[in-house]
Backbone as CSV, one residue per row, in Angstrom:
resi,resn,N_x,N_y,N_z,CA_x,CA_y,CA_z,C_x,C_y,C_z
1,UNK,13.184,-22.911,0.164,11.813,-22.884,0.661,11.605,-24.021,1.641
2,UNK,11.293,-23.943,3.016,10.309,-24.801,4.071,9.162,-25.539,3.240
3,UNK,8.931,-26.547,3.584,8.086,-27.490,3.918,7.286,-27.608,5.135
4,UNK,6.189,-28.132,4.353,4.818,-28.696,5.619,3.952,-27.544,5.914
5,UNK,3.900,-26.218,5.262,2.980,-25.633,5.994,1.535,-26.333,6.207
6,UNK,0.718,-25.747,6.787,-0.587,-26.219,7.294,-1.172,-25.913,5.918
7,UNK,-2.568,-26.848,5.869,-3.166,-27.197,4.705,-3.901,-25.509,4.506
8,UNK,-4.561,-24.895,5.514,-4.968,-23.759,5.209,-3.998,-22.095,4.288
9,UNK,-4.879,-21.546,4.041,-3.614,-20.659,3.185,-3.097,-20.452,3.775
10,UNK,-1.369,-20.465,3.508,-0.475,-20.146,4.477,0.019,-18.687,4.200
11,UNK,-0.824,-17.676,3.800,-0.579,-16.609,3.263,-1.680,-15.533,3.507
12,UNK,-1.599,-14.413,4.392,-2.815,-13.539,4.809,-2.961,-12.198,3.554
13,UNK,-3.415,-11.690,3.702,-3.649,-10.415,2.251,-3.029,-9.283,3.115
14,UNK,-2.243,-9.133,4.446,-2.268,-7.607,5.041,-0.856,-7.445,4.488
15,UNK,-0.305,-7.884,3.604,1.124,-7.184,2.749,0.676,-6.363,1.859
16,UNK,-1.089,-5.981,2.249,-1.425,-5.393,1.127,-1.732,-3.967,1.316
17,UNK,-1.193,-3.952,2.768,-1.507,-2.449,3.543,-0.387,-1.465,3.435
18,UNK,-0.302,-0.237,3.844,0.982,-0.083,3.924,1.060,1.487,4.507
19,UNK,-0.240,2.351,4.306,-0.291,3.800,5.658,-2.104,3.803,5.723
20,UNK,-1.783,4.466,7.263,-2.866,5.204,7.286,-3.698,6.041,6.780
21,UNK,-2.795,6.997,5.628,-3.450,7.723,4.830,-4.055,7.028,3.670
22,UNK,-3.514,6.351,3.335,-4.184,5.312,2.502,-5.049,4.396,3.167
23,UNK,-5.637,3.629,4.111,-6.505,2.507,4.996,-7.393,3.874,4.585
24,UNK,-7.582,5.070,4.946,-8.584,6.126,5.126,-9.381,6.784,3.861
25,UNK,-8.942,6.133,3.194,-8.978,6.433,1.312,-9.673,5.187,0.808
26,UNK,-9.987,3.975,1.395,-10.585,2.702,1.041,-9.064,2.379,0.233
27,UNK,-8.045,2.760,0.595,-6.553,2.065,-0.658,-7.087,2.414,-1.875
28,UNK,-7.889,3.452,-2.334,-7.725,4.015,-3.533,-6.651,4.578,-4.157
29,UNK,-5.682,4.420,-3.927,-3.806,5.288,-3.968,-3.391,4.713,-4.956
30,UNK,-3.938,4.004,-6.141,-2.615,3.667,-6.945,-2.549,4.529,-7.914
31,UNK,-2.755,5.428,-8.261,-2.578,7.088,-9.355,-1.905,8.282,-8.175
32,UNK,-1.493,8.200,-7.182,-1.721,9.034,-5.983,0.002,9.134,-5.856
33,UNK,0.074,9.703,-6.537,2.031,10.066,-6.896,2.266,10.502,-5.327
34,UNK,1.812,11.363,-4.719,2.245,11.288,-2.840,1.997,10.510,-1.993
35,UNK,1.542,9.166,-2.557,1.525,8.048,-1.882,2.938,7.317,-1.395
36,UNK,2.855,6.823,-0.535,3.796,5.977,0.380,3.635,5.252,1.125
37,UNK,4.184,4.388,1.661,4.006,2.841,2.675,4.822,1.487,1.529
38,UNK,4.511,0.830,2.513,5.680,-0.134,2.084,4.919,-0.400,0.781
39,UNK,3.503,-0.751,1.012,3.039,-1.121,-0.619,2.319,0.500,-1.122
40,UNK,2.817,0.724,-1.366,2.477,2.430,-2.325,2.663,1.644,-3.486
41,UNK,1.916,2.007,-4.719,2.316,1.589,-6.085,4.318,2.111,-6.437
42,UNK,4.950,1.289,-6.733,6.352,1.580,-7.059,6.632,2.893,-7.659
43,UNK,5.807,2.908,-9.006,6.088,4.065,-9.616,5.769,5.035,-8.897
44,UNK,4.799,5.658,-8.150,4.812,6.905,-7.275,6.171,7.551,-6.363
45,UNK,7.390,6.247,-6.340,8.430,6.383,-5.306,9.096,7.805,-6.501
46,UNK,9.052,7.578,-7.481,9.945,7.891,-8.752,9.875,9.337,-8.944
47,UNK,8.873,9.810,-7.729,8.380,11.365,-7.946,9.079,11.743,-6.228
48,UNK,9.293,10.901,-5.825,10.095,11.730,-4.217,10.881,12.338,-4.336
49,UNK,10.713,13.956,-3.523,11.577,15.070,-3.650,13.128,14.937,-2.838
50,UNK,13.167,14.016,-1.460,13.293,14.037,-0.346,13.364,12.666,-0.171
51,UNK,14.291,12.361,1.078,14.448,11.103,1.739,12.891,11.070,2.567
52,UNK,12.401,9.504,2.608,11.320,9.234,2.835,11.198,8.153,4.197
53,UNK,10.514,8.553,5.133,10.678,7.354,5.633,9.336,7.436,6.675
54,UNK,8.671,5.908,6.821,7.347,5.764,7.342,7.314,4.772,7.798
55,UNK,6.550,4.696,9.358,6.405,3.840,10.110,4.658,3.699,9.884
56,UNK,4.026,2.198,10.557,2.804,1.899,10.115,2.650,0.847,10.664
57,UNK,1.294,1.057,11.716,0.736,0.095,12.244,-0.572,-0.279,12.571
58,UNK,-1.377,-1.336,12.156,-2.445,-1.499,11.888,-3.019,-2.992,12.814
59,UNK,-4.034,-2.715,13.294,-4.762,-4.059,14.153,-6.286,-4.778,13.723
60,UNK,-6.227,-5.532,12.673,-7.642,-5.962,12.686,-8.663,-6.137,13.040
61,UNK,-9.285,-5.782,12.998,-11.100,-6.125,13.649,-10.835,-5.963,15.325
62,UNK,-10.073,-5.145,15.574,-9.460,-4.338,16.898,-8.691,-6.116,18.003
63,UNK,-8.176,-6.959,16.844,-7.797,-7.888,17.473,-6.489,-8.357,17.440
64,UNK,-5.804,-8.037,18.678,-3.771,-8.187,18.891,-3.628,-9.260,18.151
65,UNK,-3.869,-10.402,17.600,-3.356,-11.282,16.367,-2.994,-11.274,15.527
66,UNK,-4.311,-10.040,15.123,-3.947,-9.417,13.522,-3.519,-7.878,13.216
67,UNK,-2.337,-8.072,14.368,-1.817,-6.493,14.411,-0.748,-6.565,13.189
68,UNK,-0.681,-5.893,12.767,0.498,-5.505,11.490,0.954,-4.236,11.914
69,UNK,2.879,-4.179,11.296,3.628,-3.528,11.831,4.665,-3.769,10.478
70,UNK,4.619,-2.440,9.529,5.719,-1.777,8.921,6.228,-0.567,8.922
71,UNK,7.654,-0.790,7.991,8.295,0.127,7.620,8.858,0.364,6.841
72,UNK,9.188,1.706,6.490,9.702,1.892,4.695,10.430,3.063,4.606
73,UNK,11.341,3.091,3.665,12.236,4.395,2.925,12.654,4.487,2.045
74,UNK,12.101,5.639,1.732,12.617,6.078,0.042,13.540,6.832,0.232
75,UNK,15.233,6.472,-0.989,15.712,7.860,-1.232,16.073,7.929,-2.333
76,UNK,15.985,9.171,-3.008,15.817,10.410,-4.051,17.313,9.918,-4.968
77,UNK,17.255,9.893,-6.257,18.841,10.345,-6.497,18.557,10.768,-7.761
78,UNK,19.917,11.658,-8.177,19.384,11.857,-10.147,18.936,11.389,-10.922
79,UNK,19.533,9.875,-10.672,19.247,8.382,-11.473,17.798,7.890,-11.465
80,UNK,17.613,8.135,-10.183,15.883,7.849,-9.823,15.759,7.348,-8.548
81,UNK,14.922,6.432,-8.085,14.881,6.486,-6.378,15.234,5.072,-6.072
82,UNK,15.406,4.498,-4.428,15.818,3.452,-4.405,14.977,3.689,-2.921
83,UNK,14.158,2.241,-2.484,13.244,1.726,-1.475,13.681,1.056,-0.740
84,UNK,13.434,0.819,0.217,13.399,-0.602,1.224,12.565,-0.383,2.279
85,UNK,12.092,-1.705,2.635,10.901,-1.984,3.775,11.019,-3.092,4.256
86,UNK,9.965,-3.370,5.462,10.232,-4.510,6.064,8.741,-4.176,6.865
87,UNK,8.158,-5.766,6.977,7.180,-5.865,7.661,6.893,-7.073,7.946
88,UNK,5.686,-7.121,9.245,5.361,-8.157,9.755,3.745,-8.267,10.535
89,UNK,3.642,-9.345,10.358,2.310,-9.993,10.791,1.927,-11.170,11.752
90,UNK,0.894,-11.168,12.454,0.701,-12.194,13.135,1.102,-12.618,14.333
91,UNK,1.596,-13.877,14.779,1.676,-13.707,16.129,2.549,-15.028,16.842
92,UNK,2.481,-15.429,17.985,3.706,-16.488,18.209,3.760,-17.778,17.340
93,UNK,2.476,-18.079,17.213,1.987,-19.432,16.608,2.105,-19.320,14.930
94,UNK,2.226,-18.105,14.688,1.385,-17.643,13.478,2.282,-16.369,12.712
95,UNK,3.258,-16.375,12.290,4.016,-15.067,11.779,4.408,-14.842,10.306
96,UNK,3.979,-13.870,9.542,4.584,-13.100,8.447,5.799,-12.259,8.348
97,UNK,6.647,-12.681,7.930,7.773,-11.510,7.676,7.826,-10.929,6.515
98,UNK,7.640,-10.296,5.578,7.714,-8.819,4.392,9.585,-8.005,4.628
99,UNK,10.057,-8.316,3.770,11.145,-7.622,2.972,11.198,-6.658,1.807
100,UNK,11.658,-6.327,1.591,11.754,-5.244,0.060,12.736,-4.864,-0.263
101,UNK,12.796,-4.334,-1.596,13.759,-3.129,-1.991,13.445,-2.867,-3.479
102,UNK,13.059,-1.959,-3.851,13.149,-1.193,-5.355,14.054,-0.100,-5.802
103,UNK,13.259,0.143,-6.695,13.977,0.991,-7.731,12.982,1.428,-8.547
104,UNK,12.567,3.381,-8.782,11.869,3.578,-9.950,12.600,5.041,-10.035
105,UNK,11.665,5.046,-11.435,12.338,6.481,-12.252,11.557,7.078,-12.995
106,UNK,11.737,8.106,-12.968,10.176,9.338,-13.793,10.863,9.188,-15.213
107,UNK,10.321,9.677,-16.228,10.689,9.528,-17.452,9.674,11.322,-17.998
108,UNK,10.010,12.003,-18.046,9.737,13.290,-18.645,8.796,13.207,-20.248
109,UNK,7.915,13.688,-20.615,7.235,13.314,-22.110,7.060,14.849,-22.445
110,UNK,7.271,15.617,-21.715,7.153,16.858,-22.801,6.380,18.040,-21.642
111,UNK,6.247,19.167,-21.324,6.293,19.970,-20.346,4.894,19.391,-19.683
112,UNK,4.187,18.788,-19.604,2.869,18.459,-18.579,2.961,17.206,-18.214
113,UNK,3.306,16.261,-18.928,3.546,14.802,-18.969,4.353,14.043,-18.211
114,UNK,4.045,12.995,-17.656,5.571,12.532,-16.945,5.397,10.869,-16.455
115,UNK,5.813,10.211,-16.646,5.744,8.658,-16.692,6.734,8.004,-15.470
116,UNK,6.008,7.958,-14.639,6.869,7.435,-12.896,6.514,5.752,-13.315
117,UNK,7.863,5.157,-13.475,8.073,3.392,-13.443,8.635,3.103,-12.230
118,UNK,8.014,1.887,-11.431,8.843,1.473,-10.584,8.514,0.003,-10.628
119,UNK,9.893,-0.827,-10.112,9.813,-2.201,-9.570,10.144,-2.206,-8.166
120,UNK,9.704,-3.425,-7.468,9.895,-4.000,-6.028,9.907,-5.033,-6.001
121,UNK,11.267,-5.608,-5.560,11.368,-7.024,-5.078,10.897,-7.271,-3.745
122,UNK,9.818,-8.229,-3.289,9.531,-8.968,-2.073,9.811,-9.972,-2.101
123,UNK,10.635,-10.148,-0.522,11.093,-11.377,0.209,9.456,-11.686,1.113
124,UNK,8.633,-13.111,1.024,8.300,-13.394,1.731,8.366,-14.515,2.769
125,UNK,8.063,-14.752,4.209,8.653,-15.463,4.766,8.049,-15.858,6.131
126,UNK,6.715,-16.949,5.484,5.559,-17.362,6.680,5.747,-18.564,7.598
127,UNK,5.798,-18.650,8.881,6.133,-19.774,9.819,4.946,-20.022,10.865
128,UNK,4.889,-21.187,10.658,3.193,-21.891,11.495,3.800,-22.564,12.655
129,UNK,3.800,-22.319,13.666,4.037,-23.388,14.686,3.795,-25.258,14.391
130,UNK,4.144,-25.869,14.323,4.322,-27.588,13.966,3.802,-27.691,12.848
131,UNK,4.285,-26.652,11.908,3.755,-26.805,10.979,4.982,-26.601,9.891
132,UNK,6.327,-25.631,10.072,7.054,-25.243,9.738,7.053,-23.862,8.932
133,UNK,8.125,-23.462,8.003,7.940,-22.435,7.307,8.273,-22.526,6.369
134,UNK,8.221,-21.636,5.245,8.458,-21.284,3.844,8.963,-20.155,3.624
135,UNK,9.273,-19.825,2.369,9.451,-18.131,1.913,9.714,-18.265,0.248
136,UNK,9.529,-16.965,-0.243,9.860,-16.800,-1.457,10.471,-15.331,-1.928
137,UNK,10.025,-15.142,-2.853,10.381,-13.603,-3.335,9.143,-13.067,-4.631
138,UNK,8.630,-12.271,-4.457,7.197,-11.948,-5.298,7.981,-10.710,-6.166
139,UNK,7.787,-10.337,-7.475,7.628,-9.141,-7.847,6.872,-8.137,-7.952
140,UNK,6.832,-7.002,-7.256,5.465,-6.508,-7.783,6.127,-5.170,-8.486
141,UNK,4.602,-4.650,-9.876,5.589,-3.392,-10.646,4.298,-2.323,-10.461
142,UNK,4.840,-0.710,-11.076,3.721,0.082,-11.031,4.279,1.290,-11.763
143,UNK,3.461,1.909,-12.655,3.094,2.829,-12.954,2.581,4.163,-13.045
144,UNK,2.574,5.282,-13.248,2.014,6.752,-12.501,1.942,6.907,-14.050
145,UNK,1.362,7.946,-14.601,1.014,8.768,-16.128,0.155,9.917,-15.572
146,UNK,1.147,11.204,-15.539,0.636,12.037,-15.306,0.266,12.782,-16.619
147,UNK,-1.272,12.498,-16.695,-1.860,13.244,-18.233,-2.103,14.824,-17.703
148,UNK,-2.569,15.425,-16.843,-2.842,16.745,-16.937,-2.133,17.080,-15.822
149,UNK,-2.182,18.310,-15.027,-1.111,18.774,-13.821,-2.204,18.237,-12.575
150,UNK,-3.494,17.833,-12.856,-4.406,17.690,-11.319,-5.333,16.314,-11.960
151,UNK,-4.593,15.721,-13.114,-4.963,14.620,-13.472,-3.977,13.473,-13.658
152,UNK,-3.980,12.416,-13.064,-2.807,10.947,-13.007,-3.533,9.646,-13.434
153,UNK,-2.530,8.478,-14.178,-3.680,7.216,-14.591,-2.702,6.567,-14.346
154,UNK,-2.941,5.439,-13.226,-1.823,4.617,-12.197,-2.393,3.750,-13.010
155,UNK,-1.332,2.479,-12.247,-1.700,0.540,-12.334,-0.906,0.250,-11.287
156,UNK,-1.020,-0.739,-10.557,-0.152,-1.197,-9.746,-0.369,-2.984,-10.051
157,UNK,0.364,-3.480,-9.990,0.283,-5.171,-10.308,1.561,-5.934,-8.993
158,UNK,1.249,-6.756,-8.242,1.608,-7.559,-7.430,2.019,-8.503,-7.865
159,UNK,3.079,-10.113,-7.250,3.471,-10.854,-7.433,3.280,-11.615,-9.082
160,UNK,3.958,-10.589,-10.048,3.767,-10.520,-11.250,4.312,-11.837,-12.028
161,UNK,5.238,-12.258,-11.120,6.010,-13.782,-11.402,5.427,-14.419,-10.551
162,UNK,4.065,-14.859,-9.952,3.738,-16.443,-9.596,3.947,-16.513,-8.515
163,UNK,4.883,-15.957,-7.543,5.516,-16.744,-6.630,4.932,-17.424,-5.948
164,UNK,5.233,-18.334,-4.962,4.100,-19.316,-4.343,5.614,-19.614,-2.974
165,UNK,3.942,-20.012,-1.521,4.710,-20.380,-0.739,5.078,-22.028,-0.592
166,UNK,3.855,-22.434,-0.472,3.450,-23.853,-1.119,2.947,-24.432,-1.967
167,UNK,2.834,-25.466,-2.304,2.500,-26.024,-3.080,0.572,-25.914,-3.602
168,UNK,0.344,-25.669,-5.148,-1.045,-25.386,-4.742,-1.650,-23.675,-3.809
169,UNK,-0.515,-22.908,-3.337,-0.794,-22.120,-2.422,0.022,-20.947,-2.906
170,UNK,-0.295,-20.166,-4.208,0.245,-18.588,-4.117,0.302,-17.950,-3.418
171,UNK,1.115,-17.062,-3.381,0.730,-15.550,-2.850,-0.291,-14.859,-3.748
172,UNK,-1.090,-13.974,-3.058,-1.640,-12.957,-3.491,-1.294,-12.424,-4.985
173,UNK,-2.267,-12.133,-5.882,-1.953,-11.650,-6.948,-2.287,-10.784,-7.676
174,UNK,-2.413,-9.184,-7.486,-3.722,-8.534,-7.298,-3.379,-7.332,-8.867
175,UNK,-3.646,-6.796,-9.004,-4.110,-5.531,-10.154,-5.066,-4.530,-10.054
176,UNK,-4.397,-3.477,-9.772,-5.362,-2.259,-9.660,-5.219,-1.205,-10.317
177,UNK,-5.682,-0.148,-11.213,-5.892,0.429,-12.144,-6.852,1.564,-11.524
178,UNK,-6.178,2.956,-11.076,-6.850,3.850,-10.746,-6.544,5.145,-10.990
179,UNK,-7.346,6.256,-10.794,-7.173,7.735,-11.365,-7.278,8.608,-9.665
180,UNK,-6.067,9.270,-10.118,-6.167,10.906,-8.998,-6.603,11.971,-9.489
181,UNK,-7.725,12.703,-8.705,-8.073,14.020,-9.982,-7.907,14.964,-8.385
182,UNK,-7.568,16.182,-8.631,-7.207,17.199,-8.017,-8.384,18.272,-8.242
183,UNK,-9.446,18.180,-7.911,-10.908,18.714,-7.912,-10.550,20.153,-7.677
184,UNK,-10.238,20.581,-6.806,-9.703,21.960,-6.159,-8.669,21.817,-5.545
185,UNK,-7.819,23.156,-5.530,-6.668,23.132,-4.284,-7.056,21.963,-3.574
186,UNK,-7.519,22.095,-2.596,-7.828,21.496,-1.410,-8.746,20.331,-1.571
187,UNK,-8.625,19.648,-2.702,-9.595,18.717,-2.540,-8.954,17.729,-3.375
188,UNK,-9.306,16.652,-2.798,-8.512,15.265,-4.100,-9.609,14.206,-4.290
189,UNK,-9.462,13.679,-5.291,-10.659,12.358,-5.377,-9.973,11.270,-6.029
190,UNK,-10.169,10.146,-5.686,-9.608,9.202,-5.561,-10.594,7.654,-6.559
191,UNK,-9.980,7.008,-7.385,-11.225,6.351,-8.162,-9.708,4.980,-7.990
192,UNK,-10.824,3.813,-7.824,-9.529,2.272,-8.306,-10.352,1.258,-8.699
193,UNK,-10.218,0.117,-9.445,-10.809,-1.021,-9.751,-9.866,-2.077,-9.084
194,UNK,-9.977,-2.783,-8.235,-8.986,-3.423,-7.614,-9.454,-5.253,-8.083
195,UNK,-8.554,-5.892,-8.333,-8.575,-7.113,-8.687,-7.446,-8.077,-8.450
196,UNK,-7.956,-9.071,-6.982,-7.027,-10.161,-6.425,-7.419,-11.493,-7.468
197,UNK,-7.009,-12.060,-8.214,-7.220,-13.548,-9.599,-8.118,-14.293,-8.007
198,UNK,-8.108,-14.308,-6.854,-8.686,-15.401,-6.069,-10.638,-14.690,-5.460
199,UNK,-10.405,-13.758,-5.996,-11.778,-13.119,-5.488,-12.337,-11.756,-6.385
200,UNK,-14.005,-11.531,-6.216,-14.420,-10.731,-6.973,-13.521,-9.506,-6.996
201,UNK,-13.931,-8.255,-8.616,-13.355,-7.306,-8.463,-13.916,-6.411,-7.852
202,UNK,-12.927,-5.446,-6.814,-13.609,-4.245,-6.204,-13.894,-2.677,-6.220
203,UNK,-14.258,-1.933,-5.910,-14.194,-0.794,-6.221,-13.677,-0.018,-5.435
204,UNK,-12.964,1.131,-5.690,-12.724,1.814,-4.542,-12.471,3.281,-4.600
205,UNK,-12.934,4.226,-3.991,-12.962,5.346,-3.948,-12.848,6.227,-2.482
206,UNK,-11.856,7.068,-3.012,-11.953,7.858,-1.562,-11.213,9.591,-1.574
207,UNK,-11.860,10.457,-0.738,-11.894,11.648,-1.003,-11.125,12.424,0.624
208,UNK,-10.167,13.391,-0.222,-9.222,13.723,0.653,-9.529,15.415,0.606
209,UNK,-9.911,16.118,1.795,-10.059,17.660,1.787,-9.298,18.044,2.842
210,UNK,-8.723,19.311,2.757,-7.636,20.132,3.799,-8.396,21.279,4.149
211,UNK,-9.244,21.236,5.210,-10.420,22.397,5.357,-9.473,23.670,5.456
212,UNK,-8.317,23.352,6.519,-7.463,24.335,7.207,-6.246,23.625,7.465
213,UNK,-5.161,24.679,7.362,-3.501,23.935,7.695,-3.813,23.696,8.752
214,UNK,-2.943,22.738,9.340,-2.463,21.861,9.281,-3.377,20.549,9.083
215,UNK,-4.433,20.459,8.718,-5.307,19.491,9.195,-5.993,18.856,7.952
216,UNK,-6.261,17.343,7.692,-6.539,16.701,6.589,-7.934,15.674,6.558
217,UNK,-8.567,16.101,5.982,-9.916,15.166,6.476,-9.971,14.248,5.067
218,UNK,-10.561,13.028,5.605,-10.010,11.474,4.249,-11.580,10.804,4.615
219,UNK,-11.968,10.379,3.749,-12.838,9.477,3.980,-13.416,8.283,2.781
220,UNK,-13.324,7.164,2.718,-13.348,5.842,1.668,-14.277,5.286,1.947
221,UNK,-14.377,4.316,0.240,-15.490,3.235,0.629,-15.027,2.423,-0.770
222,UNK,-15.091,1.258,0.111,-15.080,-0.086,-0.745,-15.660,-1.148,-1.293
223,UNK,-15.630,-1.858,-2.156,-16.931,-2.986,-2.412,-15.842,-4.390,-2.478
224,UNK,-16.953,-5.052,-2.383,-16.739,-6.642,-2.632,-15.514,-7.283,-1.586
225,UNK,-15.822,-6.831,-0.446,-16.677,-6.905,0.472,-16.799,-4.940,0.637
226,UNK,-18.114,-4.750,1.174,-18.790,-3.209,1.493,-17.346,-3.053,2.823
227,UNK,-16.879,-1.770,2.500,-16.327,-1.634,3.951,-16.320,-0.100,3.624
228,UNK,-16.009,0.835,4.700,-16.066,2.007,4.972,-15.349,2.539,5.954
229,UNK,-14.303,3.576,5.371,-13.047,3.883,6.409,-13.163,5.817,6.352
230,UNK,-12.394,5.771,7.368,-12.474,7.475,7.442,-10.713,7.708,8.503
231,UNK,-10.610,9.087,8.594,-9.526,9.191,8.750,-9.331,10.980,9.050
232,UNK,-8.010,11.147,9.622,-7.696,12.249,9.726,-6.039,12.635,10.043
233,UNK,-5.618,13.779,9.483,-4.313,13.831,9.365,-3.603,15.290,9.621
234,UNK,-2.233,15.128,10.198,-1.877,15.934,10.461,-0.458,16.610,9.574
235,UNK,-0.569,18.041,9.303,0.673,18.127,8.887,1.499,19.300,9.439
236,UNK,3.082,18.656,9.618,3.779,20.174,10.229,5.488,19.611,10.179
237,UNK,5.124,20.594,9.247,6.726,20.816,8.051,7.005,19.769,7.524
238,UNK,8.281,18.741,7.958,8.369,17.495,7.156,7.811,16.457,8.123
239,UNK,7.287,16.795,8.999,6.376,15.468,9.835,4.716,15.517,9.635
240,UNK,4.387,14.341,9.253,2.979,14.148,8.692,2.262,13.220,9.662
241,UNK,1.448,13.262,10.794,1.248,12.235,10.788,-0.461,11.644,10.731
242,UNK,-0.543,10.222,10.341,-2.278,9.789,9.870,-3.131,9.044,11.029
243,UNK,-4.181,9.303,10.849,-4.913,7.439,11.760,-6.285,7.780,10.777
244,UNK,-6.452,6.126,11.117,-7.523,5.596,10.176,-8.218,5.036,10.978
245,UNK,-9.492,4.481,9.828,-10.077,3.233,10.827,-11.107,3.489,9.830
246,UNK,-11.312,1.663,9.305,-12.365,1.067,8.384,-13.092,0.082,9.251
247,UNK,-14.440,0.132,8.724,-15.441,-0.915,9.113,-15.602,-1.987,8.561
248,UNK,-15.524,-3.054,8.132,-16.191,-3.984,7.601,-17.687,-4.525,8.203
249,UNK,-18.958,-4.864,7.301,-20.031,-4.496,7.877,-20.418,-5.876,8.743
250,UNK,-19.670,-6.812,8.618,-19.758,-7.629,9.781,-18.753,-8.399,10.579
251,UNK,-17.363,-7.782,10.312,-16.019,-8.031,11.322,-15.942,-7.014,12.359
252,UNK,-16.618,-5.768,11.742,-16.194,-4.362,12.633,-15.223,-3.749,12.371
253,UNK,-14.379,-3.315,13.435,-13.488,-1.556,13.069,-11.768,-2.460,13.065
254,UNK,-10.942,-1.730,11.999,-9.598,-1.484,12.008,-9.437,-0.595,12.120
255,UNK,-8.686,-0.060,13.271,-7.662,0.819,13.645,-6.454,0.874,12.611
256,UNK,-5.705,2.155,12.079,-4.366,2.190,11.918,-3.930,3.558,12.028
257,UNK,-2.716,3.665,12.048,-1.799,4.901,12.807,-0.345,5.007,11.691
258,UNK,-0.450,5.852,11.556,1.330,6.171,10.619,1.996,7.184,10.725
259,UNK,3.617,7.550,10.242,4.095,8.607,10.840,4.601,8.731,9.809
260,UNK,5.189,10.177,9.128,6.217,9.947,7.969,6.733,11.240,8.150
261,UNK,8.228,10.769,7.547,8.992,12.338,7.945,9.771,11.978,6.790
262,UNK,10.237,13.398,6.295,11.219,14.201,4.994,11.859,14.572,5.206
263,UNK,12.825,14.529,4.973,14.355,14.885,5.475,15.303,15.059,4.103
């Protein structure tokens, strides 16, 4: 680990992003077994049919500083699935690097039932201009429990071991606990209680309808802080692709864009 970062956190929360289809959902996704991006809850990987792979890029409050830029792939095996990603943040003065790699596996309970475990190791690795850099490695784990065939009860938990860049200065440490319900064919609803140990807990909900093939209409909302995202998506065969864009009610609009293909 580097020394000297700057006294301010040397650690931003956007490792906490990871697709467009999700930014468009308020990140209600952690029960959401077809979820993906670099941070998808682990256990959801454990249900991929197919090699996975997704690009993802996102710009804050529509400002080139706080552009974020990942990527990720899942692949499939008997045993269960295996991940890797890589991402980054920030800017000359100012940069995040994001690593990965997991491992999860469904566990079968009896013909309706089915228990998706996954772990992910993160490499993190922040550098301040005259200030120097650091890095560590975070764990984060997650869960899927599929109780009915259009009903799921996720958890997802982040840097589950502590890790820290500096001194006095964790990483992020968050817990979220949410349900997927499958309302109709064509309709999904989305419920999460989201909780970072450094700030209030939030809520989050967001609702996904497919009026007509190919086409996906998403729309979220979040608390603590109020924000409100919407979205739209495309699908055709194994290429999917999303854009988003949330408000916060006094930073303004994020843009994000994602691509994912099955192979």
């Amino acid at each position: 680990m580097g020394v000297g970062l700057s006294p301010a956190r040397p650690q931003s929360s956007y490792d906490l992003f990871g697709s467009a289809r999700a930014d468009a959902l308020g990140n209600s996704t952690t029960a959401l077994l077809s979820a993906s991006g670099v941070h998808a809850n682990p256990g959801s990987r454990a249900s991929t049919q197919a090699t996975e792979a997704v690009v993802y890029t996102r710009e804050g409050f529509g400002l080139s500083v706080l552009r974020y830029g990942a990527t990720h792939v899942t692949v499939p095996f008997q045993w269960g699935a295996l991940s890797t990603g890589g991402s980054t943040f920030g800017f000359e003065d100012y940069r995040e690097v994001h690593l990965s790699g997991g491992y999860a596996r469904s566990i079968q309970l009896g013909t309706t039932r089915s228990l998706h475990l996954g772990l992910t190791a993160r490499y993190h690795h922040t550098s301040i201009k005259g200030f120097g850099a650091a890095s560590t490695v975070a764990l984060n784990t997650g869960v899927v429990l599929t109780l009915l065939r259009s009903l799921q009860l996720g958890a997802h938990a982040t840097n589950v071991n502590a890790g820290t860049l500096a001194e006095e200065e964790p990483l992020p440490s968050t817990l979220a606990v949410g349900l997927s319900y499958q309302a109709l064919k064509n309709v999904h609803v989305l419920v999460d209680l989201f909780k970072d140990i450094r700030f209030p807990m939030s809520v989050r909900g967001g609702l996904e309808v497919y009026p007509v093939s190919p086409l996906v209409l998403r729309a979220g909302i979040t608390t603590a802080p109020t924000r409100f995202a919407g979205g739209v998506g495309i699908r055709l065969g194994p290429l999917r692709a999303d854009v988003a864009a949330e408000q916060h009610q006094e930073l303004g609009w994020s843009p994000s864009a994602s691509i994912r293909c099955r192979w």
